[in-house]
Structures are given as structure tokens and as C-alpha cells.
N, C-alpha and C positions, 0 to 999 in steps of 0.2 A: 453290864450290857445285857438286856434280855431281848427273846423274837419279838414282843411288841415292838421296842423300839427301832429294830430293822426296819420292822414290817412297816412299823408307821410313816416310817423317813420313804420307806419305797412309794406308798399306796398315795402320798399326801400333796393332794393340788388343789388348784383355787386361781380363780381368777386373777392375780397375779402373777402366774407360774408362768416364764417363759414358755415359746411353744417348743416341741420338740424338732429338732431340725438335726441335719449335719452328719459328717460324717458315722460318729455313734451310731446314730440312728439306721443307717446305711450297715451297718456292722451288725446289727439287734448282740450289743455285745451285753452279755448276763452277766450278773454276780450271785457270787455263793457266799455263803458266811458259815467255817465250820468252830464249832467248840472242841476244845483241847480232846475229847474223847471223838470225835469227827462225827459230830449230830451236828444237823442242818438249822441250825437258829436263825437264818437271812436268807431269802429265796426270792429274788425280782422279780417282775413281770416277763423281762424278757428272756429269764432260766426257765418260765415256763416254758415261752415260743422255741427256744433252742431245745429241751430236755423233755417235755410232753408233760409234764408232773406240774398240780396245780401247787399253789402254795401248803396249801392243807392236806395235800399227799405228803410233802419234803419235808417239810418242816416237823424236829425232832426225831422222824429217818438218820439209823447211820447211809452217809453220803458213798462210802464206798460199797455198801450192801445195793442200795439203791440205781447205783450209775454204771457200775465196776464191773467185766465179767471178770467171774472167777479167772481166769488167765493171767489177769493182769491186777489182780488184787493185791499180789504179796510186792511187788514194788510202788504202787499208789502206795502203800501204805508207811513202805518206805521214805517217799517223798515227803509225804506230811511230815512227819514225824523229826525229818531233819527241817523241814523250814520252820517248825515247832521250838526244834533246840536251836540251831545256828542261826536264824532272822535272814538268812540268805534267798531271795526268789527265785523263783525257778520259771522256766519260761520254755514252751516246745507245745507241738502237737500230741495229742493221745486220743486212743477210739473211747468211745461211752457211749453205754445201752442207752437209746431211748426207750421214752414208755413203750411204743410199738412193739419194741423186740429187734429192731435191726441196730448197725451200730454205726453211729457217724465221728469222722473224725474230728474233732473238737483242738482250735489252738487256746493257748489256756496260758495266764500268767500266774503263779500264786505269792502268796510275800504273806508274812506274819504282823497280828493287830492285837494292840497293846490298849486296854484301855483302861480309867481312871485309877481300877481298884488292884490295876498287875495282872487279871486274867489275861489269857492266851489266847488268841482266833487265831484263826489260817480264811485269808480272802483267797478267792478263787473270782478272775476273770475271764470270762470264755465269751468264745464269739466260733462261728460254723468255721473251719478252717479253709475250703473250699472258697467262701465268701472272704475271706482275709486274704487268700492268692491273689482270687480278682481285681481288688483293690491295689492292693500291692503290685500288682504288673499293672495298673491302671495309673497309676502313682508315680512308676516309675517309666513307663512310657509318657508320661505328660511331662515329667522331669526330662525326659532328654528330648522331647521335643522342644518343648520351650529355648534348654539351653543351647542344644544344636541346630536348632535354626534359622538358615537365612532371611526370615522373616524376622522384624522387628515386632518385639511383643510386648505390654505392658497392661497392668493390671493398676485398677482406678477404684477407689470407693467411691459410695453415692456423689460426696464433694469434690470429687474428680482431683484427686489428692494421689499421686503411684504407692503402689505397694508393690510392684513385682516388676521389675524391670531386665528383659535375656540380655545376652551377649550385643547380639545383632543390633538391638536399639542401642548400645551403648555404642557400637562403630558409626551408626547411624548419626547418631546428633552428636557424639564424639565430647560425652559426660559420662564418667563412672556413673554404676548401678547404684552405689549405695545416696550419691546426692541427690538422686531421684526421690528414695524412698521419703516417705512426708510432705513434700512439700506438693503446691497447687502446678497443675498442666501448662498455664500463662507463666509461669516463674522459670521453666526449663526451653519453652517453646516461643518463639520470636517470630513465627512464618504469617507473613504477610494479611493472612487469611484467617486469623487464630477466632474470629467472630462468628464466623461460617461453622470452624471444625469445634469450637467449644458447642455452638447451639444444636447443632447436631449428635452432640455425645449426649446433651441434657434430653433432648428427644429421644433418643434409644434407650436413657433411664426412664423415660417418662410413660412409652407406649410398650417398651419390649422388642418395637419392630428394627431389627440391625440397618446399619447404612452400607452399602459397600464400595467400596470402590471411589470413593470419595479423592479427588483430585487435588494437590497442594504441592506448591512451587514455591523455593524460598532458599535459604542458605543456614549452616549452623557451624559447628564451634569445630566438625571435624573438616567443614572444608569450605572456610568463610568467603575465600574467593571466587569459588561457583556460584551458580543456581543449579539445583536438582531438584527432583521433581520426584513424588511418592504418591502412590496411591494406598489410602487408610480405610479400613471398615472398624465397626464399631458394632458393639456385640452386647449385651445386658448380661449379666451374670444373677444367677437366682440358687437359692438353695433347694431341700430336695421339697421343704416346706413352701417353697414359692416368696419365701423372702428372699428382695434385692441385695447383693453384696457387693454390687458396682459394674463395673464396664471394662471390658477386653477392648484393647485395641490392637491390629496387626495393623504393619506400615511396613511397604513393597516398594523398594526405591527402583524406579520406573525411568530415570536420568535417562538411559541410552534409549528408551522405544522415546522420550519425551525429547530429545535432542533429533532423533531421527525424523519424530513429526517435524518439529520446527524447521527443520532443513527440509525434509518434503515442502512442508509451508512456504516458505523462501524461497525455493527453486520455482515451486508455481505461481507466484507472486512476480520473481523474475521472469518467468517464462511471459506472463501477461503482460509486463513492464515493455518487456523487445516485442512484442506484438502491437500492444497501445503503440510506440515508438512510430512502429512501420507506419499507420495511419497518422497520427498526429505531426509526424517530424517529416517537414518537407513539402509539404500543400500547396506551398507557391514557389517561382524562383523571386524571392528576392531573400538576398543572404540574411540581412538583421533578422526577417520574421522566424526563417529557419533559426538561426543561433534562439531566437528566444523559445521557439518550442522544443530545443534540446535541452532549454534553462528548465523550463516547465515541469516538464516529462522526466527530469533527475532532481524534482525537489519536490515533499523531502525521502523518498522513499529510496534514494541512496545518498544523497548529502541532505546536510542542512543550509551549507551557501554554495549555490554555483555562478561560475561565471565562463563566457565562453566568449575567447579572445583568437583574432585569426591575425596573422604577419597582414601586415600595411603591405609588405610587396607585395603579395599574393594576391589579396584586394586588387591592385591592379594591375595585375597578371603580369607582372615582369618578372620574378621570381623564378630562374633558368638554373643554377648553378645550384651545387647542395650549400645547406649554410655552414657558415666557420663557428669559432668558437668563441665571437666577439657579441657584444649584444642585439638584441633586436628588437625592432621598432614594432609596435605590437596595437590592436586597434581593438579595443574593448568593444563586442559587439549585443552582449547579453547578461541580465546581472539579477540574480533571483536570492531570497533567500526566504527559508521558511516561516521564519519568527521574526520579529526584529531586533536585531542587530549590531551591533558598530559595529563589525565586519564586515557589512555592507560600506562604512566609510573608507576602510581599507583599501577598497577594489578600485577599480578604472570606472565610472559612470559611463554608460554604452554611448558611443559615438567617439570618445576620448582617445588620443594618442597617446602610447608610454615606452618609454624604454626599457627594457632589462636587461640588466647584464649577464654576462657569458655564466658566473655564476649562482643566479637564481635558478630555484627547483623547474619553473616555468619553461625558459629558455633555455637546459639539459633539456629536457623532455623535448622540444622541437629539435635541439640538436640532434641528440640519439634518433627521435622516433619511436620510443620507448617509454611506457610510463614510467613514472614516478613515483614510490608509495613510499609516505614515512609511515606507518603504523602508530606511534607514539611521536607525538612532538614533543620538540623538547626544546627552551631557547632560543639556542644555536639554529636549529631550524627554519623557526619563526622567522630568524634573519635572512633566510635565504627562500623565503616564502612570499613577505611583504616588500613592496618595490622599496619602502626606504623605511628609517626609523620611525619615524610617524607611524607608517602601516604596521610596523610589525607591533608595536605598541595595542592600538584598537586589536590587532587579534588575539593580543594575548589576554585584553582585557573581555574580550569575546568569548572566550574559552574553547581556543581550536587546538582540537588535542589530536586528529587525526588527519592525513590530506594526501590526495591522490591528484595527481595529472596526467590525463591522457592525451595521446596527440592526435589531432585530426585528419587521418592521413584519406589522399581519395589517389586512386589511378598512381601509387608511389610517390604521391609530392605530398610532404607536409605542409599543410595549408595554418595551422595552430593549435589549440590547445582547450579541452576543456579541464577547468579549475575544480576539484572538490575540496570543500574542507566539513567537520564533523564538529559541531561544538555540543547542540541538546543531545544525539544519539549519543549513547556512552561506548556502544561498539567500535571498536578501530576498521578502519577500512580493511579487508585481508581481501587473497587471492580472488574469490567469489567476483567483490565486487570488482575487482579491477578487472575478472573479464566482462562483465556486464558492462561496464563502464565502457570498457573499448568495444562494446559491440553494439552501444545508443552511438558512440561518437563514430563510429564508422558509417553508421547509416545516415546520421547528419550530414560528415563530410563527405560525401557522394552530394547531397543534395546541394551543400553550400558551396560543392563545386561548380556542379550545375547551373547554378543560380548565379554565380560571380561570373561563369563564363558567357551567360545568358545577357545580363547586366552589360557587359561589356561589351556584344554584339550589340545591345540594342541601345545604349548611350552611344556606338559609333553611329547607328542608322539616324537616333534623333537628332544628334550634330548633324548629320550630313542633311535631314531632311528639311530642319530648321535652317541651314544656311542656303537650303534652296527657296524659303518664301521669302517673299518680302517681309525685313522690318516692320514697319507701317506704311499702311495706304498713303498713297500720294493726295495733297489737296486737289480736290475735282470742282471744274466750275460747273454745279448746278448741284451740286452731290455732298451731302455730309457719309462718312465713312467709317465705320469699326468691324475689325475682323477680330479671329481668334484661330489658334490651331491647338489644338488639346490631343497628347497621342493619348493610347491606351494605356490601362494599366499595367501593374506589373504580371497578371497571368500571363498577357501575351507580348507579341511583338509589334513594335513600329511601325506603322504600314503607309498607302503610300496617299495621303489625301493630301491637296493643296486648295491653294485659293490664290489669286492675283488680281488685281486691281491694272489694268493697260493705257496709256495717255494716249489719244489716235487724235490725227486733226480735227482740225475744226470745233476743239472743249468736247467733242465726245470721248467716252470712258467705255473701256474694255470691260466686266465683270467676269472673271472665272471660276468656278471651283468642280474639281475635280476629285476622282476616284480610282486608284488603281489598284485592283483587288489582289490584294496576295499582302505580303508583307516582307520586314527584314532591306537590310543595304541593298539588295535587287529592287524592292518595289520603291523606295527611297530615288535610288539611281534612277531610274524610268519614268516617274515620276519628274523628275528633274529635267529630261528631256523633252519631254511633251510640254511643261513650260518653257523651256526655251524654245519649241519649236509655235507654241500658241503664240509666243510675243512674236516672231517674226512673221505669221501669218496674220496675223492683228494690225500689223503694220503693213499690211498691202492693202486694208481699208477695204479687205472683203467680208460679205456679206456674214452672219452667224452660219450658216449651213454647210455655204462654203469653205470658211472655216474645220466644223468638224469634217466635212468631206476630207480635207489634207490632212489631219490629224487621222482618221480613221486608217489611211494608207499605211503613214507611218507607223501607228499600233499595230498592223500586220504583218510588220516586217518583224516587232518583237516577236521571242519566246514566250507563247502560250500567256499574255497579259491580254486581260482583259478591262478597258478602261471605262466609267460611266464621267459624262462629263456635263457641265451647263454653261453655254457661251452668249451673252450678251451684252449689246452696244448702245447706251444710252447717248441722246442726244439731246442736251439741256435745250438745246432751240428750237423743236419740234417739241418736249416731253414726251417722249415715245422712247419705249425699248425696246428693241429688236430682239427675240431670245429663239435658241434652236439649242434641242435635250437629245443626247446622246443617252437614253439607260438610263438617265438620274433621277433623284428625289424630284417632283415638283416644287418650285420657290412659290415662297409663299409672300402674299400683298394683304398689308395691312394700309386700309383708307380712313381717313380721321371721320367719327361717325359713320362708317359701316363695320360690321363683320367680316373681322380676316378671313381670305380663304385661300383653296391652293390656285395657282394658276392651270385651267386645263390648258397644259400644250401636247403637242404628239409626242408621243415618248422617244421616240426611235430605239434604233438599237443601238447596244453599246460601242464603242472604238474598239476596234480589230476585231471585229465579225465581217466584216469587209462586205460591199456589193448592196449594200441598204440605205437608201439615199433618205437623209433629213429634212426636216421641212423650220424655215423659221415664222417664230408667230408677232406681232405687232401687240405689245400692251403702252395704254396709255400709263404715264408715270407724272403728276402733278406734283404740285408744292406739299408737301407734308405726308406723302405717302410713302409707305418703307415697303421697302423690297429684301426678304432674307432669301438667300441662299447657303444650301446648307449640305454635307454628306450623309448618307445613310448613319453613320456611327451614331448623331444626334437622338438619331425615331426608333431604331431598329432595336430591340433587347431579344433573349432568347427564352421571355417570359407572357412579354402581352402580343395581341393582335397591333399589328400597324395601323391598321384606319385608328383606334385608339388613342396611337401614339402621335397622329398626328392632327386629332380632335383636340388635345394636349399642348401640341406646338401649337396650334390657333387661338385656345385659350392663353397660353403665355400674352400674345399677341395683341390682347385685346385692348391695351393701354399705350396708344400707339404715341403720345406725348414724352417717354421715357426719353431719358438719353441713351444714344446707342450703344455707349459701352455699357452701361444703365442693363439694357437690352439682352445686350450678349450673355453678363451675367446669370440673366434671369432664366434665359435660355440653357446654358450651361447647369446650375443650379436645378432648373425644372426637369430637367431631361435625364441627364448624365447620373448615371450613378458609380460607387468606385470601382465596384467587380466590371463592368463596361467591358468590351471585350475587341472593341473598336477605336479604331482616329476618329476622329472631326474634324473638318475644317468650316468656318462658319464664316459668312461675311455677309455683314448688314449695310445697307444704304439707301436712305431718307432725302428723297428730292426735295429741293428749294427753289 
């Protein structure tokens, strides 16, 4: 072995040569080369940077005259000399003179070099000892960070391939460290997302710039039957050369702040659900509509099928006693479901009567008062779920895995029950929703309380006030005849319009209709009065006026009613009708080839303003001319002007050949709309 050939292996590169990188490099760690009498034959580059001595200073210098203070001469020398005989290395720190003259502590390994011909070397590797500490507490603080931290860590070649895998990601994905090592990122990770969080590690090898905080929700092998949720950054790794070594990744399992959003999320989701509710559920009284906007408004953002069933007696309000523990007869009022379904064949189609027995989940739940929650169905369930084999079959083929019944309780009476069941959401119903649930169905059953008992007032008022008009007009000689009584809808109540048709001697015909303003069994009732009290003033063959003159008396003896009325007496053997207007619409006269118009009569005042004397007016009534009379409800909206509405009614009017029920229709149809907030009573009649 001679110095050339050190020297040349040191000095020798070329466009091939790797670059210099890496830790070494980070070390400026020197080699010495001595000969068996300790002359310097091998002197690197970097014993220069450590030792100050060029190559052509050292080289053939004895190494201990050179580097050694005299202090410490006589056991370097020692040193050598046994790793010379024994081949033993030796390894520690030692001070040595630089060329300066001060003296730096130097760590230094030496071992003994044997080469072809049997001569002896002593290798000597030194690096600044200072610089080897740093490293060293650099090393090993990065070693027990990595291992002791709660942060998952992992280290990736360019091919995104692990090579360093802590503790923490091993609890994390719940796969030992070593099956990590080799293999590809997609081979260990299964998260949902895995297209998103690969392209983004390729981007942080690509540009250098890290991601952080990168969001992924998914399940893994230490705890396959949650979701958890981590947040990942992602890091480039480079050497000191600026060559890539791959990509760090930390993953921060974030489950509790990601479970805590979702529950924020969900509370205010619910929060707005009982809010929508308050507006949407309840709009009108009539009970179906209500059951169906509490169908609406829980699908699907707490079930996937609901149905919402109230007790047949309650419906008709005879429902006194609490119930027992035998079935009950059950009225299917609303039936939604998100997707479709056979579990929608399962249910009661709205309008439909069903029984249940004492022990289905349905009928418990009105029993008690009490929800209902199976959380997991199972079977056995199903059976006491579905009214009979059939149903429970479609739900099982449905896939209802979860089901809640709430009851509908208003003012302490259980009125029924809404239905949930869960088949697309994979969630089981839990506590949450069931108070949610009973806090949509509480607000329902108030309404469809309301509404039933609304109903029921105002089917007694329209029985009563239908059996106060006539069936059908009586045949009139000289008169063809079609009425109509149309109450309001269901926003409001019954109120008190009529019409009657009067036989008087002589083939003359009474015509009546009337209006008494208020509504409900009181304007019903009063209503009914003032007919009977018109037919028997009718029948003293007094004039129209005087007519409402007696009629006016009588309405001041009611309670605060105010009545508009129109009384007229035609007389087929004259053609003449006699007519006198208490307050009311003007009737209106259509003539075959003219233009229908209203009749100007004096309006007077209305019945019971008392002390206002009427006037009657004489219109001629020929062969083929129609006479309507009609109530405010007809013209009146609380959207257009009246003259409008009654430019409207004459335009109807204008095809006076119709037949009268023909007529009525068209009139009804032209006029009326379903929101209407009003009675009508209408009665048409076409001289001959």
C-alpha cells in the first residue's frame, strides 16, 4: 500500500461519483492512514477541514509529533502500538493540536489494516467531538420523539412505500410496525378517502410544499366498528444535499373534537328541524293535513318511513275513559316514506281502519303513553311491529332495523301514535331522537287536537245548517229553479248563509237568500230562525219591505247579529218581481241578448240596525231572463277589488242559454276558490 494510492482513492471523482450527502457529511468525519512506525501515508480532505494540515504538510510527518501535545504523547503512543499488536479498536474522545496552536477535542475510532502483502496500518477516524454530541442528542431526541409520541408517525420513500413506522400509528391502524415496513400506503390503508390523501402526499413529493391538517374519516383494524376521524399533514423529507428521501407523515386522531362537531351538527340540525316543525305543522285545522306535515317534516331526517295513526274514537271525540289493554281500532291518517319502499305496503294506506292488538309495539305505546324504542330489531319484533304476517314479512324484506313510537298526547289524552321505522339510515334510533320525536309529535298533537275538535264543531254547525235549507226548490209555475249552498273551507267556520224558494197564492214564488254574519252553531241556529220566521211572514202575502220591516224587528231582539238579506216575490201573471235589499249583494239580471247587469235597488240597511225603513223596487222579469241571487262569500276575496269581482260575476253570466245547474257550476267554479274564507248561498231562477 503506498500514499499515492490513498491519496488517489481520496482525491478521485468524475462525473459518475455520487454527490456527497448525508449524515458523514454532516460529521466532516476525517481519516488518517498511519504506517507501522506512525508516518502519515493517507490524509483526506476532510483531516485537512478537522486538523488544519494540507495534505503535503501530513503526509510522511510522524502523526504523533504533528497532532500530539507533548502531555499526551507517551499513551497515544501506547495506543497505537497495542491496536498494532492486538487488532483490537479502540474508540473515545482525545484533545489534538490543530495547526492554529489551540487544541480541539476530537472523537476518534482507530482499528488496525492488513493489506495484500501483510504490512500493518493503524486507520484513525475522527470527526470534531462537539459535532458528534450534537448529533448524538439530535439522534436521540428524535428517537424518543418518534417512539413516545402520541402522534402517529411514519416515514415513506419517494413510492410512498413505509419505512419507519412509531408506536402510536401502530395503535392507530391496529397493524404491527414491522408489516408496515415495504410495503405500498394503499396495501395497509383502506380510508374512504385514500385518492385525496395519496394525491396529496405525491404533491408534497412533488413541489416540497407540506399539507396540513388534512381531514380523513374512516375505520381500521384496531377498531373496525367505529368511524374515527384524524387529521394528517404530510411533510417532504430532503437530505442536507437537497436530495428527496420521501415523506413524513403525522396522523392526530381527532375522533372526540370530530364526534363533538357531529353532535353540535345534529343538535342544530335538530334545533332547526323543532323550528321548521313550529311553522310547517299545523297551518290549518283539518287533522289529515296536519298528520301529513308531521309525515313530511320527520322524513327523512329522523326516519326513513313514517306513518302517523290517531284512535278512530278520538277522531270522533268520544274517547272518555283511559284505554285498557285490549286492541285498538286505529285510523291510518298519513304515510310517507323516503325512498321507495315495500314498507310503505306494510302500513295502513291513509284513510284506512285497522285493528291492533293489545300486544303490538303501536298499541303499548298508546296504552302506556310512553314511547316505544327497539334500537335493533330483531324477528320477534318485526312480529309485534307489523299488524299481521304479511306485514311483518315486507319489513323484514324492507330492511327495518330500527323503530320508534311516539304517542301523541294533547291536554293529557292520548289521541295516537306516530310510527318510525329506519331501514336506508344505518343509525339505530337512540335517546336523541326519541326526544326529538316527542317534541315534533307534541306539537302536532296540540294541533290535531285542535283541528279534530274544530271538525267536529263545524260538522255539527253544517248538519245543522244544511238541515235548515231546503233540499230542492219546489217546482214554480212560471220559474225554472237551481240553488246551491257551498260552506267554507276548512280554515274557517260555518257560518250562517241561506236561501229558500216560498209557494204564496196565487203561482207567486217567494225568492230568499240571506246572510248572517258571524259564524259557528250560533249563526247556524239564527239563521234558522229568520227562515222560519220569513216563511211565515211570506205567508201573510205582505209586501217585500214589509216583510224585512218584521224580520228587522226580530234581528234586534238577537245578540249582537247582524243580518244582510234579499226578499223577492215574483208573479208569473204580471212578470214582475217585486224585490226589497236589506245590506245585500245586488242580484244580478241576465236578458237574452243584452248585457248582464246588477240591479240598481236601494240598498237599505242591514236586519237588526233597527228604525231604517226599506223600500221595494218593481223589475220586469220575462221569458228567458235569469235572475241570480247570491251571498257576499260568492264576490267578496281578501285579494281583489269588488267592483272586479263583480265585472267577473257578469262576465260568467254572459251565456244566458246554460242550464241552471249548468249556471251554478260555472259560477261556483268562476268564483270560488279553495282557501275562500266564506259560505255561499246562491239561487238562480230563469222565467218562462
Amino acid at each position: 500500500m503506498t500514499d499515492e494510492s490513498f491519496q488517489g482513492d481520496a482525491d478521485r471523482t468524475g462525473p459518475g461519483t455520487p454527490r456527497q450527502s448525508g449524515l458523514l457529511d454532516m460529521l466532516s468525519v476525517g481519516a488518517v492512514v498511519l504506517d507501522s512506525s506512525g508516518r502519515i501515508v493517507f490524509w483526506s480532505p476532510q483531516a485537512e477541514e478537522l486538523f488544519g494540515y494540507t495534505a503535503e504538510e501530513a503526509l510522511g510527518t510522524y502523526a504523533a509529533r504533528l497532532l500530539i501535545q507533548p502531555e499526551h504523547l507517551q499513551s497515544v503512543l501506547s495506543l497505537f502500538i497495542e491496536v498494532l499488536e492486538t487488532g483490537r479498536s479502540w474508540a473515545g474522545a482525545y484533545p489534538i493540536r490543530h495547526k492554529d496552536g489551540h487544541t480541539r477535542l476530537m472523537e476518534f475510532r482507530n482499528m488496525r489494516l492488513l493489506d495484500g502483502d501483510g504490512e500493518v496500518y493503524a486507520l484513525g477516524i475522527a470527526a470534531d467531538h462537539t459535532t458528534v454530541q450534537r448529533v448524538e442528542t439530535d439522534l436521540a431526541l428524535c428517537e424518543r420523539l418518534i417512539n413516545q409520541s402520541p402522534i402517529g408517525l411514519a416515514l415513506m420513500d419517494p413510492d410512498l412505500c413505509f419505512l419507519l413506522v412509531n408506536p402510536a400509528l401502530e395503535r392507530i391502524d391496529g397493524i404491527p410496525a414491522q408489516e408496515h415496513i415495504g410495503r405500498h400506503l394503499r396495501e395497509m390503508l383502506t380510508l374512504p378517502d385514500m385518492d385525496t390523501i395519496e394525491s396529496a402526499l405525491r404533491q408534497v413529493l412533488a413541489t416540497g410544499s407540506p399539507v396540513l391538517d388534512q381531514y380523513a374519516v374512516g375505520r381500521t383494524s384496531a377498531d373496525p366498528d367505529q368511524d374515527h376521524a384524524w387529521s394528517l399533514s404530510f411533510y417532504r423529507l430532503e437530505d442536507p444535499g437537497g436530495r428527496v428521501l420521501g415523506a413524513a407523515t403525522s396522523v392526530v386522531d381527532v375522533t372526540e373534537r370530530h364526534r363533538a362537531a357531529a353532535e353540535a351538527d345534529r343538535a342544530r340540525r335538530r334545533l332547526a328541524l323543532i323550528a321548521e316543525a313550529s311553522v310547517r305543522v299545523g297551518t290549518t285545522l283539518e287533522v289529515e293535513h296536519t298528520a301529513r306535515e308531521l309525515a313530511d317534516i320527520a322524513t327523512p331526517e329522523l326516519a326513513d318511513v313514517v306513518a302517523v295513526d290517531v284512535l278512530d274514537s278520538v277522531l270522533a271525540c268520544r274517547r272518555t275513559s283511559a284505554p285498557d289493554n285490549g286492541p285498538e281500532l286505529f285510523r291510518a291518517l298519513a304515510l310517507k316514506a323516503a325512498q321507495p319502499t315495500v314498507a310503505l305496503r306494510a302500513a295502513d294506506p291513509p284513510g284506512d281502519l285497522a285493528t291492533y292488538e293489545g300486544d303490538r309495539l303501536v298499541t303499548l305505546c298508546v296504552h302506556t303513553g310512553r314511547p316505544v324504542l327497539v334500537r335493533h330489531v330483531a324477528p320477534d319484533d318485526l312480529k309485534r311491529i307489523g299488524r299481521d304476517p304479511e306485514a311483518t314479512s315486507l319489513l323484514a324484506r324492507a330492511g327495518v332495523h330500527s323503530y320508534l313510537a311516539v304517542p301523541l298526547i294533547a291536554h293529557g289524552e292520548v289521541l295516537g301514535a306516530l310510527d318510525l321505522k329506519r331501514t336506508d339510515n344505518p343509525a339505530p334510533f337512540d335517546q336523541d331522537d326519541v326526544v326529538l320525536a316527542g317534541e315534533l309529535a307534541g306539537r302536532a298533537a296540540v294541533a290535531i287536537d285542535n283541528a279534530r275538535w274544530y271538525q267536529s264543531v263545524r260538522n255539527t254547525a253544517l248538519t245543522l245548517q244544511r238541515s235548515l235549507l231546503p233540499d230542492h226548490p219546489p217546482h214554480r209555475t212560471g220559474l225554472q229553479l237551481a240553488t246551491r249552498y257551498q260552506p267554507a273551507q276548512a280554515t274557517s267556520e260555518v257560518g250562517g248563509d241561506w236561501y229558500d224558494v216560498i209557494s204564496l197564492n196565487g203561482d207567486k214564488t217567494a225568492l230568499v237568500v240571506g246572510d248572517v254574519m258571524g259564524n259557528g252553531i250560533d249563526a247556524a241556529a239564527t239563521m234558522g230562525r229568520l227562515r222560519t220566521a220569513t216563511c211565515a211572514y211570506a205567508d201573510l202575502d205582505l209586501v217585500p219591505d214589509a216583510v224585512l220591516q218584521h224580520l228587522d224587528k226580530i234581528t234586534c231582539g238577537l245578540e249582537h247579529y247582524i243580518v244582510t238579506c234579499i226578499y223577492a216575490v215574483y208573479d208569473p201573471h204580471e212578470r214582475r218581481c217585486r224585490i226589497a235589499n236589506a245590506g245585500h249583494m245586488p242580484p244580478a239580471l241576465a236578458r237574452p241578448g243584452r248585457a248582464p247587469v246588477l240591479l240598481d235597488l236601494p240598498t237599505g240597511a242591514p236586519l237588526g240596525v233597527g228604525g231604517v225603513a226599506f223600500e221595494t223596487t218593481t223589475v220586469d222579469l220575462n221569458p228567458g231572463d235569469l235572475l241570480v241571487l247570491y251571498t257576499d262569500g260568492l264576490v267578496e276575496t281578501r285579494h281583489h277589488p269588488i267592483d272586479d269581482r263583480l265585472d267577473l260575476l257578469l262576465g260568467l253570466l254572459g251565456e244566458t242559454g246554460r242550464p241552471l245547474e249548468g249556471t251554478c257550476d260555472l259560477l261556483l267554479y268562476g268564483l270560488r276558490h279553495p282557501d275562500d274564507h266564506d259560505d255561499v248561498a246562491l239561487l238562480v231562477a230563469r222565467a218562462q
